[in-house]
N, CA, C and O atoms as a GROMACS GRO file, in nm:
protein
  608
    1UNK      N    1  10.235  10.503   9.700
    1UNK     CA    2  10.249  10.361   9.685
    1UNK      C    3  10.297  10.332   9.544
    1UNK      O    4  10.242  10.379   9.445
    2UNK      N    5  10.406  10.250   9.539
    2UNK     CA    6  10.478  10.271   9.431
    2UNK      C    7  10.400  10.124   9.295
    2UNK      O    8  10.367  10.017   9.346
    3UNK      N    9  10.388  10.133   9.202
    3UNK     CA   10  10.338  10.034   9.071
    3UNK      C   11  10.393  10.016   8.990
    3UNK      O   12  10.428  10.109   8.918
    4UNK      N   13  10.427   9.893   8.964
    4UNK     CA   14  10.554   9.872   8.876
    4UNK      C   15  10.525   9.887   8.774
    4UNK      O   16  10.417   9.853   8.725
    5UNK      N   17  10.627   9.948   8.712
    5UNK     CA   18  10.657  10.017   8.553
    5UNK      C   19  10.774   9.922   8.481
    5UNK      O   20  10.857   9.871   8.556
    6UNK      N   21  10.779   9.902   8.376
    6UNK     CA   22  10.918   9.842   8.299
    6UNK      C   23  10.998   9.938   8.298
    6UNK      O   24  11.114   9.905   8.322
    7UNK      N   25  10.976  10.079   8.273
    7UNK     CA   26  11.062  10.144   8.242
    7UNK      C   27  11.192  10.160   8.381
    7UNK      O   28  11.310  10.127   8.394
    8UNK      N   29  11.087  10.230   8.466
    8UNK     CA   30  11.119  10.192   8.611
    8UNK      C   31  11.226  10.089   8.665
    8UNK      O   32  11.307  10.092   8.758
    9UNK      N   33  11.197  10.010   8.580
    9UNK     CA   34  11.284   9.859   8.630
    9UNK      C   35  11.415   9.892   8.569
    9UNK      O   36  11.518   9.851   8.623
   10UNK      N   37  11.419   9.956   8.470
   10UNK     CA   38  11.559   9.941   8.370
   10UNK      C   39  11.651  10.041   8.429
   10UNK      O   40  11.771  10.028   8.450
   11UNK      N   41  11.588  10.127   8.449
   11UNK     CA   42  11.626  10.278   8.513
   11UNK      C   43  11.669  10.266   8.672
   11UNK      O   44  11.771  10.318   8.716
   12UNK      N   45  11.599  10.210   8.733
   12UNK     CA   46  11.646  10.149   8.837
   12UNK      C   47  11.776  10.060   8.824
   12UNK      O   48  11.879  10.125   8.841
   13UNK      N   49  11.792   9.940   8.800
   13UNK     CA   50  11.892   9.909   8.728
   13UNK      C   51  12.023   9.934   8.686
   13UNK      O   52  12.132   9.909   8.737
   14UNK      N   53  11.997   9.980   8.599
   14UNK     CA   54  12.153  10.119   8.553
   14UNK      C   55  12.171  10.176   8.702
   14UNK      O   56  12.289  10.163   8.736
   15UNK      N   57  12.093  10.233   8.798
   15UNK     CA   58  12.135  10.309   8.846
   15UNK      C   59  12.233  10.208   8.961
   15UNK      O   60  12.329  10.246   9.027
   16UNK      N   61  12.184  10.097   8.959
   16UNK     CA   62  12.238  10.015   9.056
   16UNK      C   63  12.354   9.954   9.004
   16UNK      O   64  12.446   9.931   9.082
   17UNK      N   65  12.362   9.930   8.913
   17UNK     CA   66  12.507   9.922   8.830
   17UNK      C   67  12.604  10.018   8.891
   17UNK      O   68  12.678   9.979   8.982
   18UNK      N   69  12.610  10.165   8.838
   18UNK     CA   70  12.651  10.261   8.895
   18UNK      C   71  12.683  10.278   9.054
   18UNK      O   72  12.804  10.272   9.075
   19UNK      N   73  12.631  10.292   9.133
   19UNK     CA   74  12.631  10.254   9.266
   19UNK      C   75  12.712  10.149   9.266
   19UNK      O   76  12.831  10.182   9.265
   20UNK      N   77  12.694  10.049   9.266
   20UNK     CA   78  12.755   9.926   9.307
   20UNK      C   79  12.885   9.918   9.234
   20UNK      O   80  12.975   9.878   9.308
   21UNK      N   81  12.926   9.945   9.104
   21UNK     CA   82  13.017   9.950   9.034
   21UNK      C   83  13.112   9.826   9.004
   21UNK      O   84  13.069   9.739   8.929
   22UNK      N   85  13.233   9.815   9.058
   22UNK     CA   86  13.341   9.694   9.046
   22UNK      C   87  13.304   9.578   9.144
   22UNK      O   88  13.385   9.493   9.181
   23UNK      N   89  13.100   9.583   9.204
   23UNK     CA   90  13.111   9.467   9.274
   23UNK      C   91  13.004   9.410   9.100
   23UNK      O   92  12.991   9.293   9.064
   24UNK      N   93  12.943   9.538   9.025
   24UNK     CA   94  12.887   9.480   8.939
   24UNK      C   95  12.977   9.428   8.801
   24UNK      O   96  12.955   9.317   8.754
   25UNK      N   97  13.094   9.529   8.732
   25UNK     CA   98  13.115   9.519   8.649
   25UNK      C   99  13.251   9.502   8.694
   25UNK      O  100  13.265   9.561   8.801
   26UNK      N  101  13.349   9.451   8.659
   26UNK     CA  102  13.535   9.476   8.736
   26UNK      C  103  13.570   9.604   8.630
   26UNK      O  104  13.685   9.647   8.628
   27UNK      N  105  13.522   9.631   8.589
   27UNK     CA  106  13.572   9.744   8.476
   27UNK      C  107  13.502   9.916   8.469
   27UNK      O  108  13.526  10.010   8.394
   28UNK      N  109  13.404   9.897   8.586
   28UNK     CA  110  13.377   9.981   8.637
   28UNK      C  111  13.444  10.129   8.652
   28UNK      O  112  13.553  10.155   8.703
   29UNK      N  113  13.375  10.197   8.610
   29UNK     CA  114  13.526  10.358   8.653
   29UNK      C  115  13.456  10.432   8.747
   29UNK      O  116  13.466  10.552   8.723
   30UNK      N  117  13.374  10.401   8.865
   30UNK     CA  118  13.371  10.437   8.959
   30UNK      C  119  13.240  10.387   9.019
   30UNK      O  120  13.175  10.321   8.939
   31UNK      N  121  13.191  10.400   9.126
   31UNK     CA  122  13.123  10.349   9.263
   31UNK      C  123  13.079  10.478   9.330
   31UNK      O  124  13.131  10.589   9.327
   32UNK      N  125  12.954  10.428   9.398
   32UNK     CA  126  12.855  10.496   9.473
   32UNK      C  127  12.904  10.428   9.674
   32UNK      O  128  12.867  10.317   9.711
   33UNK      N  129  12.977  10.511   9.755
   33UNK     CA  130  12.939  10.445   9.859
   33UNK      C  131  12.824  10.444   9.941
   33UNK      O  132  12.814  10.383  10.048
   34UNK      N  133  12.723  10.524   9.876
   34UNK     CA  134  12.621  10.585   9.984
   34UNK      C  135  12.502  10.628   9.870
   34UNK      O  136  12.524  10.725   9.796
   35UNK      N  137  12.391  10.560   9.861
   35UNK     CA  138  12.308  10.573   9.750
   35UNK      C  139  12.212  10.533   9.767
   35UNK      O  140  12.247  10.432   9.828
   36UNK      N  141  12.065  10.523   9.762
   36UNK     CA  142  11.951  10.422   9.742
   36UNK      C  143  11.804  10.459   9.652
   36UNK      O  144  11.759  10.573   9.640
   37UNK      N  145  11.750  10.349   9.599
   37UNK     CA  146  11.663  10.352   9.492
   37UNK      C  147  11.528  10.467   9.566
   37UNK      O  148  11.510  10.490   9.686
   38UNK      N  149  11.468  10.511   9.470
   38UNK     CA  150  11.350  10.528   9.536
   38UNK      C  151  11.241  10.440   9.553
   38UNK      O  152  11.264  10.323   9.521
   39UNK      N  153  11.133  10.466   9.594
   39UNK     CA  154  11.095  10.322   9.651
   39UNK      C  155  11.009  10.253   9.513
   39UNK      O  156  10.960  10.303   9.411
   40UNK      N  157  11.021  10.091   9.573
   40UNK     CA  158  11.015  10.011   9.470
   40UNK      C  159  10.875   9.913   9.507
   40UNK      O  160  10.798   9.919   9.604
   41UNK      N  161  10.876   9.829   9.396
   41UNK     CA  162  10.724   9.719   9.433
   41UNK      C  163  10.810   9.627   9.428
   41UNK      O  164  10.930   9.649   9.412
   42UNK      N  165  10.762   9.519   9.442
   42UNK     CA  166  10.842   9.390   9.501
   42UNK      C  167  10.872   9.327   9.381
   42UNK      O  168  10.964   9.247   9.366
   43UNK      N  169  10.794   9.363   9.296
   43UNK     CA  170  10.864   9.302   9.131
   43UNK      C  171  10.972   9.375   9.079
   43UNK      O  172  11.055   9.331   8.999
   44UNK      N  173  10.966   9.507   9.136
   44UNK     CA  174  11.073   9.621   9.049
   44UNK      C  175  11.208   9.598   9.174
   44UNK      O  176  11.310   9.627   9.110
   45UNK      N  177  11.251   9.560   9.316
   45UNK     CA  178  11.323   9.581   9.343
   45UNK      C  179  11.386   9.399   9.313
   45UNK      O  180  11.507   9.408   9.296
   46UNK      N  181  11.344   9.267   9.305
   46UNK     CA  182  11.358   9.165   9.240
   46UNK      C  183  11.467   9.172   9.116
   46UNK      O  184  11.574   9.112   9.107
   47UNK      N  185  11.416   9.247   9.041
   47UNK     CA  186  11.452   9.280   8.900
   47UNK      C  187  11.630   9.366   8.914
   47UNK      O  188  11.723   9.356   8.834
   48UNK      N  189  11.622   9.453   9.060
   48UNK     CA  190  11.713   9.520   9.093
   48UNK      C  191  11.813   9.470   9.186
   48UNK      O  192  11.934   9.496   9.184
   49UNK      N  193  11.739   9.383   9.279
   49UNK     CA  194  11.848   9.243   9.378
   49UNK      C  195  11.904   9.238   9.294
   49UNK      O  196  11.988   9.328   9.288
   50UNK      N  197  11.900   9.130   9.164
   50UNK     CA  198  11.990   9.053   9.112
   50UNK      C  199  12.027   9.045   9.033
   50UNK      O  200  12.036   8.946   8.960
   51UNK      N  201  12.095   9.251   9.007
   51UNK     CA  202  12.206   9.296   8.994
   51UNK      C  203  12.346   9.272   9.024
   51UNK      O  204  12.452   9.242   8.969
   52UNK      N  205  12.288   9.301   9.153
   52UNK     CA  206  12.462   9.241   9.255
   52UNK      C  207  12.478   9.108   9.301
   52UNK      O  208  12.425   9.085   9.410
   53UNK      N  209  12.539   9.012   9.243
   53UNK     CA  210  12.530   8.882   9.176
   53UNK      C  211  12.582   8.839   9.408
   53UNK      O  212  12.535   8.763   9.492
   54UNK      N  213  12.644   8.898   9.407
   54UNK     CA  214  12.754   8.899   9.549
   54UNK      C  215  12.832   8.992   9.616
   54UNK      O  216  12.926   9.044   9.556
   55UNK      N  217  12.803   9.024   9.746
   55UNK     CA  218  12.867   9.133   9.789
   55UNK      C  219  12.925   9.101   9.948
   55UNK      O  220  12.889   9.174  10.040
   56UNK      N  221  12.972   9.044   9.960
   56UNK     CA  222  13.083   8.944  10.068
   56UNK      C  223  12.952   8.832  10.110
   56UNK      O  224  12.948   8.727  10.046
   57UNK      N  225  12.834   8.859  10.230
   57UNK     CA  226  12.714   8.810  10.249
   57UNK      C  227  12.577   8.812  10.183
   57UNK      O  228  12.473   8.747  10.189
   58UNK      N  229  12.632   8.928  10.108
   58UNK     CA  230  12.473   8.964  10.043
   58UNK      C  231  12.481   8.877   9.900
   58UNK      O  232  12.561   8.910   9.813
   59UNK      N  233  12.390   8.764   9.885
   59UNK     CA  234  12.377   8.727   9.748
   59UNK      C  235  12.203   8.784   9.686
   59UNK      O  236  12.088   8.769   9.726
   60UNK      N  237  12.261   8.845   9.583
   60UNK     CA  238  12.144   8.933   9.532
   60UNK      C  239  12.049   8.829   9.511
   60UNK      O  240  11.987   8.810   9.616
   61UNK      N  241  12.010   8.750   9.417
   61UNK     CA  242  11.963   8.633   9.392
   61UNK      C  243  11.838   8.577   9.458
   61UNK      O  244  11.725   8.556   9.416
   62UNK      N  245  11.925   8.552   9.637
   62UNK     CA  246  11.858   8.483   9.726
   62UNK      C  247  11.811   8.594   9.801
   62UNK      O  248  11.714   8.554   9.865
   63UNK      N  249  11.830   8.704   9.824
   63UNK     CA  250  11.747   8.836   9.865
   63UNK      C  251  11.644   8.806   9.803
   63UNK      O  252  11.557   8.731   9.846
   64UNK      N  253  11.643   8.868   9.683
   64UNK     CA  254  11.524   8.872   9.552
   64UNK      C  255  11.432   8.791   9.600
   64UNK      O  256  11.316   8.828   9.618
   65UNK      N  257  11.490   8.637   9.633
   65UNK     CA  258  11.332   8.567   9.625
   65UNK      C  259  11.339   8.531   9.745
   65UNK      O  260  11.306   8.413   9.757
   66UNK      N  261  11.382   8.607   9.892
   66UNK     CA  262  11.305   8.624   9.993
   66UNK      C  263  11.203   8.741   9.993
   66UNK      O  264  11.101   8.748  10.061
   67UNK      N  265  11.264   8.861   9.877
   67UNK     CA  266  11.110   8.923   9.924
   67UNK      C  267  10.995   8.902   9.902
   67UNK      O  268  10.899   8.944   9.967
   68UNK      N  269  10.993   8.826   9.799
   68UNK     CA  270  10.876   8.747   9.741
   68UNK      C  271  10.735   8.721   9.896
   68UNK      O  272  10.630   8.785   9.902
   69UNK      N  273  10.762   8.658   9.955
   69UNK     CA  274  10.638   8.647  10.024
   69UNK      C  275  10.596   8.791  10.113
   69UNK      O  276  10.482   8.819  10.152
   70UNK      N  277  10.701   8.859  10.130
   70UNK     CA  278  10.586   9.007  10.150
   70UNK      C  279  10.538   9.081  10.047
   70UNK      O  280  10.540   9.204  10.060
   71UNK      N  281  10.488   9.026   9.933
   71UNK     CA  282  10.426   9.080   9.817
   71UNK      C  283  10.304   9.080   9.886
   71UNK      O  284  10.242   8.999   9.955
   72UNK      N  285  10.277   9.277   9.817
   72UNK     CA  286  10.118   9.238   9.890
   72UNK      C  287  10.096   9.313  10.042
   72UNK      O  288  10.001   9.355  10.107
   73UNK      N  289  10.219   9.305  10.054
   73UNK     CA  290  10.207   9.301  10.236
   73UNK      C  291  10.264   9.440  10.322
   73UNK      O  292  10.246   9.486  10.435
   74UNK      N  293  10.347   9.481  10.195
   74UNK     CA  294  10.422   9.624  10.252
   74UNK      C  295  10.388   9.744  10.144
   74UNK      O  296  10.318   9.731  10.043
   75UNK      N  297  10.458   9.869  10.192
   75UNK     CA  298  10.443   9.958  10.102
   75UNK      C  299  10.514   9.938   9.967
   75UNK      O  300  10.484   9.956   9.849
   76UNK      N  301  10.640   9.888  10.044
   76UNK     CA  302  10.798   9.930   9.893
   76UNK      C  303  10.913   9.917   9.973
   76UNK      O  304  10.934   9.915  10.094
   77UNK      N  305  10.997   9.906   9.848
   77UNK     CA  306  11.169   9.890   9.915
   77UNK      C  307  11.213  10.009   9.888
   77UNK      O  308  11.151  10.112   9.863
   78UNK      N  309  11.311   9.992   9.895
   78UNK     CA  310  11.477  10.103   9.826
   78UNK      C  311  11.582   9.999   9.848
   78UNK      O  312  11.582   9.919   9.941
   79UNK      N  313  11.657  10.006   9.768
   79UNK     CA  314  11.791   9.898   9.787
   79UNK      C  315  11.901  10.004   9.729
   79UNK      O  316  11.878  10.080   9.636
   80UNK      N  317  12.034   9.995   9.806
   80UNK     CA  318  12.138  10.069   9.743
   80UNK      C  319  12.250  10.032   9.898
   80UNK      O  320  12.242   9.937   9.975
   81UNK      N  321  12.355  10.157   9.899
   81UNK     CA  322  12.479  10.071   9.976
   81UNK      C  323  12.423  10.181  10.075
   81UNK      O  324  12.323  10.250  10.057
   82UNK      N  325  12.524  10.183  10.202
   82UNK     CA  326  12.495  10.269  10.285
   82UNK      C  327  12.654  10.254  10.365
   82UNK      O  328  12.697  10.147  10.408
   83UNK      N  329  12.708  10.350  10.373
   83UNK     CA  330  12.886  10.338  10.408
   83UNK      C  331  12.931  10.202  10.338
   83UNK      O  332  12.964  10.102  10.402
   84UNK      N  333  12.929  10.208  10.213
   84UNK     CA  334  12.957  10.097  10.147
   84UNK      C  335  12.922   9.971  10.130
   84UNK      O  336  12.988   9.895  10.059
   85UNK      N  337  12.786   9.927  10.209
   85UNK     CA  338  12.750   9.804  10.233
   85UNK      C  339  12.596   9.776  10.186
   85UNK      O  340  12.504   9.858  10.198
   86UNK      N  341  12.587   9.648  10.132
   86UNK     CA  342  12.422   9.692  10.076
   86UNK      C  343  12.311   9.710  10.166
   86UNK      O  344  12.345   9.647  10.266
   87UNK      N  345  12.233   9.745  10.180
   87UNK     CA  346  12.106   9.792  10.281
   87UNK      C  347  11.991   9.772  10.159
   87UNK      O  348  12.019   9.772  10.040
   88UNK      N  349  11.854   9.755  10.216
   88UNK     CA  350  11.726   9.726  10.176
   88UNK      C  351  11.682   9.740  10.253
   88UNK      O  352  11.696   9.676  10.357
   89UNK      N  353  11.563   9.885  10.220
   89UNK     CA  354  11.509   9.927  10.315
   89UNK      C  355  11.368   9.864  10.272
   89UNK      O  356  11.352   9.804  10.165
   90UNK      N  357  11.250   9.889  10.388
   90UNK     CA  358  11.086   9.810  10.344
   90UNK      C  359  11.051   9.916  10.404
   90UNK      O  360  11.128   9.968  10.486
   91UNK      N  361  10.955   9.958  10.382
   91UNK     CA  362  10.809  10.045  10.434
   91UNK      C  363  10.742  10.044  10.428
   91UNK      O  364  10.694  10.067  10.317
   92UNK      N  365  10.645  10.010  10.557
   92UNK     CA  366  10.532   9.949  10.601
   92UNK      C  367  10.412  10.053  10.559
   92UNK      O  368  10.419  10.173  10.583
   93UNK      N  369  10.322  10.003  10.506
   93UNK     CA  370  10.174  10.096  10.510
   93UNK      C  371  10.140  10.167  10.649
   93UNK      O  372  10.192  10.106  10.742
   94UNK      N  373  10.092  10.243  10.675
   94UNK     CA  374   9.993  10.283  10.790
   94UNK      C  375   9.852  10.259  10.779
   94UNK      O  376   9.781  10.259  10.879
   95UNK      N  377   9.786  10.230  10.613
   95UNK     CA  378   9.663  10.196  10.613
   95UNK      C  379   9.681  10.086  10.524
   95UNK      O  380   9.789  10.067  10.469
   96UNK      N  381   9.569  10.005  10.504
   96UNK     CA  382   9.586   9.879  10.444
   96UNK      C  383   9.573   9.961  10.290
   96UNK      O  384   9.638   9.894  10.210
   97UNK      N  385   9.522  10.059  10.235
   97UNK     CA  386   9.501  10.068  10.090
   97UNK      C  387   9.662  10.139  10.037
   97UNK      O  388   9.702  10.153   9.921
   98UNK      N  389   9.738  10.179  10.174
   98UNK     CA  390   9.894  10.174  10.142
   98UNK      C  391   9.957  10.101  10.051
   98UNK      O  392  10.015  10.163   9.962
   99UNK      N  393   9.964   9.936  10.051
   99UNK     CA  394  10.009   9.865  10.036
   99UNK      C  395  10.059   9.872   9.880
   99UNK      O  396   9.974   9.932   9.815
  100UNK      N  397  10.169   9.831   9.801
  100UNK     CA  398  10.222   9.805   9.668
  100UNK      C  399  10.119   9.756   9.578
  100UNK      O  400  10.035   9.672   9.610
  101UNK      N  401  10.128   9.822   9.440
  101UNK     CA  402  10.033   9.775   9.358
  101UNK      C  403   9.898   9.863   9.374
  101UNK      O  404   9.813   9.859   9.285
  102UNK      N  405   9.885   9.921   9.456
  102UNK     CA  406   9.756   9.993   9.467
  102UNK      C  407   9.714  10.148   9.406
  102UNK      O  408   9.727  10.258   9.459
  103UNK      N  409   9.669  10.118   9.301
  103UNK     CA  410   9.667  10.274   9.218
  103UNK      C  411   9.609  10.366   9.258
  103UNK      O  412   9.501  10.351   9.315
  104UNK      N  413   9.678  10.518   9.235
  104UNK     CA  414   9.598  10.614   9.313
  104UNK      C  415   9.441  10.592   9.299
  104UNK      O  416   9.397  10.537   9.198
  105UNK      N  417   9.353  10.637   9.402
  105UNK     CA  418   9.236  10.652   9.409
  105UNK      C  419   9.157  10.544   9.433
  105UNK      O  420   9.038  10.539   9.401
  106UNK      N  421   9.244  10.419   9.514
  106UNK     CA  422   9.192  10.298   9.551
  106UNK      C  423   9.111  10.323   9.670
  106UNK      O  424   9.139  10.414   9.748
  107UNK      N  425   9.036  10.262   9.682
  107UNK     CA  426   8.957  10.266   9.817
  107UNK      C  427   9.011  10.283   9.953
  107UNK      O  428   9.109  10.220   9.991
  108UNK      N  429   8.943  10.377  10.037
  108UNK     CA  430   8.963  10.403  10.176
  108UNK      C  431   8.994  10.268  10.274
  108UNK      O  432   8.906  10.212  10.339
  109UNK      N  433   9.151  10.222  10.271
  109UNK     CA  434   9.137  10.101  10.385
  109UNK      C  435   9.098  10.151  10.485
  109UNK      O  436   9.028  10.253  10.492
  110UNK      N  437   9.163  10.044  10.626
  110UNK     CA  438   9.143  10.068  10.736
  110UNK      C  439   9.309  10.095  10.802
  110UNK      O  440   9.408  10.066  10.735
  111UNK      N  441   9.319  10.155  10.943
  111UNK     CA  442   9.474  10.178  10.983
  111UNK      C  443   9.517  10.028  11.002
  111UNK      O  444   9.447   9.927  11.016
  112UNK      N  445   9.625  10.041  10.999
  112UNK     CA  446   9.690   9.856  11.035
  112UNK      C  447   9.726   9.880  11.139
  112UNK      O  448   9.789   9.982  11.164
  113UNK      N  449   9.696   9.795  11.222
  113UNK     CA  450   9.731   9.853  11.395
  113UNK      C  451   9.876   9.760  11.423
  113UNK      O  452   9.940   9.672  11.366
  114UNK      N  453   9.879   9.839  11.546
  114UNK     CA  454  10.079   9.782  11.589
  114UNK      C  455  10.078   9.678  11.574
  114UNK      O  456  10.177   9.643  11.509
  115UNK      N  457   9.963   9.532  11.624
  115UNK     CA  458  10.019   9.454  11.626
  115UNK      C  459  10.026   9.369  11.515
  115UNK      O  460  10.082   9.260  11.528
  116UNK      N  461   9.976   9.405  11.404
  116UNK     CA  462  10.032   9.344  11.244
  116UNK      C  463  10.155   9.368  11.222
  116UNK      O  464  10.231   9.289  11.165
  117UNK      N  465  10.194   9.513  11.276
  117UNK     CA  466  10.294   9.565  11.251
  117UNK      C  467  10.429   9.523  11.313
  117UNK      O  468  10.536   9.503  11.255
  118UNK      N  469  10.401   9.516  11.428
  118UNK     CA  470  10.506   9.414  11.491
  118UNK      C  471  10.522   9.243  11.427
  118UNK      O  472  10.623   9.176  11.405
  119UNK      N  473  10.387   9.213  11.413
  119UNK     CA  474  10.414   9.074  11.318
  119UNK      C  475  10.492   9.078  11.242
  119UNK      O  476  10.585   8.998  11.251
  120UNK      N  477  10.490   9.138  11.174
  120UNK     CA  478  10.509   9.110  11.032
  120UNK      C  479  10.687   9.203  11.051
  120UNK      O  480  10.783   9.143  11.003
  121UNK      N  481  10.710   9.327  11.112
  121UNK     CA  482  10.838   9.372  11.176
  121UNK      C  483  10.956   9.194  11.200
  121UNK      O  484  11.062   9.160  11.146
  122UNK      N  485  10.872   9.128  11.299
  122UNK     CA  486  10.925   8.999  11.311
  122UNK      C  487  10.982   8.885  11.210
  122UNK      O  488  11.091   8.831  11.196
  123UNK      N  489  10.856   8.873  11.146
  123UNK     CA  490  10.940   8.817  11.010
  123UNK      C  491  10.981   8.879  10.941
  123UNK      O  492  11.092   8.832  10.916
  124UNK      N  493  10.961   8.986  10.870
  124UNK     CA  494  11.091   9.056  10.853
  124UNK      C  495  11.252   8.998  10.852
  124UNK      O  496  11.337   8.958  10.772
  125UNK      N  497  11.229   9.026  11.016
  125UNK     CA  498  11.405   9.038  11.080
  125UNK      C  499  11.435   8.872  11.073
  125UNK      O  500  11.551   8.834  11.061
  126UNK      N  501  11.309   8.759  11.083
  126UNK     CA  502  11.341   8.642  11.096
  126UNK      C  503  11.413   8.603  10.966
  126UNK      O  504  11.513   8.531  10.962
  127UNK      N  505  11.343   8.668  10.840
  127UNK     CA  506  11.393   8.630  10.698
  127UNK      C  507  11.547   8.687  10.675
  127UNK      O  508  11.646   8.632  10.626
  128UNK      N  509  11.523   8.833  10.738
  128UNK     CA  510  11.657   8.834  10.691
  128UNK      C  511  11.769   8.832  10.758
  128UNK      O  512  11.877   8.824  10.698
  129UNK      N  513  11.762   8.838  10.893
  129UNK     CA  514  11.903   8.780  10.972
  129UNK      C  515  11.911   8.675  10.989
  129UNK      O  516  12.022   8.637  11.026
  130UNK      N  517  11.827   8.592  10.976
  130UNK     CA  518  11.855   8.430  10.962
  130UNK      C  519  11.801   8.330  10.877
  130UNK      O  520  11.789   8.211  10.906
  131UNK      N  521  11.775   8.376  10.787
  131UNK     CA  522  11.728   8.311  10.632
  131UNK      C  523  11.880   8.412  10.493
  131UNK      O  524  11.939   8.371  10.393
  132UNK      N  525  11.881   8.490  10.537
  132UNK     CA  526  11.922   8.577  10.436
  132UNK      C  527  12.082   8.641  10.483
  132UNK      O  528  12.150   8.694  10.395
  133UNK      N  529  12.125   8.633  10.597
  133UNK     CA  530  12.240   8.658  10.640
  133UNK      C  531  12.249   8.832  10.682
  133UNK      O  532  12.336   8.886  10.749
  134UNK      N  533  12.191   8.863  10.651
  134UNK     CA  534  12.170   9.014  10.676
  134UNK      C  535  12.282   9.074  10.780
  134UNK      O  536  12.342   8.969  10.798
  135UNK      N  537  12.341   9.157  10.850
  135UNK     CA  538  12.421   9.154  10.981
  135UNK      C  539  12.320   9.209  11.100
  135UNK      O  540  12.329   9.192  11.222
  136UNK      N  541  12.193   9.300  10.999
  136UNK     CA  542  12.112   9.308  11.117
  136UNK      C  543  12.039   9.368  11.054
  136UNK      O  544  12.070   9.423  10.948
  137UNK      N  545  11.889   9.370  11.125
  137UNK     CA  546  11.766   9.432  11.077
  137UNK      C  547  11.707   9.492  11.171
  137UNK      O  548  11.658   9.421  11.258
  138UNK      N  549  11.692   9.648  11.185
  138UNK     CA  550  11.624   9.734  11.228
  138UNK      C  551  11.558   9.865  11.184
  138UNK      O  552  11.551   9.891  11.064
  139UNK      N  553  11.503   9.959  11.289
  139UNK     CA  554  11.422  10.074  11.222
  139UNK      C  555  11.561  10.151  11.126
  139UNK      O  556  11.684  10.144  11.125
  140UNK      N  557  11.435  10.237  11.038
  140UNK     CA  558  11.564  10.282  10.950
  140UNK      C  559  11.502  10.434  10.916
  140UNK      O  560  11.421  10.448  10.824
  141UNK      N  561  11.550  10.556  11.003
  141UNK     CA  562  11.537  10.690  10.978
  141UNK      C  563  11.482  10.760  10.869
  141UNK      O  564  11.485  10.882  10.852
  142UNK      N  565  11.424  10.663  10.787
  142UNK     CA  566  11.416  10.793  10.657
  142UNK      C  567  11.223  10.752  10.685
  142UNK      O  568  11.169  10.708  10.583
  143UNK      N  569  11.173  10.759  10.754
  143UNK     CA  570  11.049  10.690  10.781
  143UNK      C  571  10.985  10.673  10.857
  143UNK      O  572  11.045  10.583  10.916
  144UNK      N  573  10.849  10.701  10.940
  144UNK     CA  574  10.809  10.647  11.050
  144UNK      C  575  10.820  10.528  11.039
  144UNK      O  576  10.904  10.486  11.119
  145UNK      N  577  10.752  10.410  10.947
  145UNK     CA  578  10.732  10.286  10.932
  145UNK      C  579  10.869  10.184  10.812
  145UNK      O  580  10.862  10.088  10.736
  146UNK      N  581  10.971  10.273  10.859
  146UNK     CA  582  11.053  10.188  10.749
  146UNK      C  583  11.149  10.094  10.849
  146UNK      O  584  11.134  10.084  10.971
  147UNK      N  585  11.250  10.027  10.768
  147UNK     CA  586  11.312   9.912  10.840
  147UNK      C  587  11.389   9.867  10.752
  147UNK      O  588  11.348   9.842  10.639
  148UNK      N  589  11.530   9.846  10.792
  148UNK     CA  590  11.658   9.806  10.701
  148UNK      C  591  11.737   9.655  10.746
  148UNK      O  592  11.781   9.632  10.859
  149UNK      N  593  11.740   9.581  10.651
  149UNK     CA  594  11.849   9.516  10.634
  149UNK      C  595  12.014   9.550  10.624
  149UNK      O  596  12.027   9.651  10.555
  150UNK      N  597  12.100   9.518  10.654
  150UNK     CA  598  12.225   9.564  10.647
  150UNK      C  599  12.298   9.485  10.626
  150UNK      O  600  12.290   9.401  10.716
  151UNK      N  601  12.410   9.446  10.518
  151UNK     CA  602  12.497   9.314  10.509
  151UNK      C  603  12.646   9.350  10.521
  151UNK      O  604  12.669   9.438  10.438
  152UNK      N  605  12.758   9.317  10.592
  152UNK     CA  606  12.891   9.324  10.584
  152UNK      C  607  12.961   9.247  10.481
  152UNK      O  608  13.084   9.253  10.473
   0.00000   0.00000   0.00000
């Protein structure tokens, strides 16, 4: 479970510069088509949205402060491109002491059963294919419990 660091944030950052390249800087000398952060807390990937000011649908900005209300609520992100396009991935806890912000050796939660999981799966996809423009939100392979945004 990932805890946000400053350093973290900066480093993250740069790296998303890089990746993203001439959508971040026009002077850029090269681009990442296929890249993503390791996972983040909802303050550290915030800090990393809005980097990419615009990327045809994706406005970094207004990402950023949709993730805001699953603070708290998930494991972590990753944000980076995926065949050239931005993606933000989330990953869900399996136990409640999963969750972001939680330092090693926190107390024994309990499992979060499917149907939080599907809740909250739901808004999710509600925020970001139709609050956020996303092109679509589904499961995302690197994860039992993860789930991607995708923008054209």
């Amino acid at each position: 479970m990932p805890v946000t660091a400053a350093r973290r944030i900066q480093v993250a950052q740069q790296f998303v510069r890089f990746g993203f390249g001439e959508h971040v800087d026009e002077n850029a000398p090269f681009y990442a088509n296929d890249f993503l952060t390791q996972e983040l807390t909802t303050t550290e990937v915030q800090a990393v949205l809005s980097i990419v000011p615009r990327f045809n649908a994706f406005v970094g900005v207004a990402v950023a402060g949709g993730t805001e209300r699953f603070r708290g609520r998930i494991r972590g992100w990753k944000f980076g491109r995926e065949a050239s396009v931005p993606i933000l991935v989330v990953t869900l806890p399996d136990w409640s002491h999963q969750v972001e912000e939680q330092p090693l050796g926190a107390p024994l939660g309990r499992p979060v059963d499917e149907a939080e999981h599907a809740a909250l799966v739901a808004e999710l996809k509600e925020t970001f294919e139709h609050q956020l423009d996303a092109q679509r939100f589904g499961p995302h392979p690197s994860w039992g419990n993860a789930y991607a945004a995708w923008w054209r």
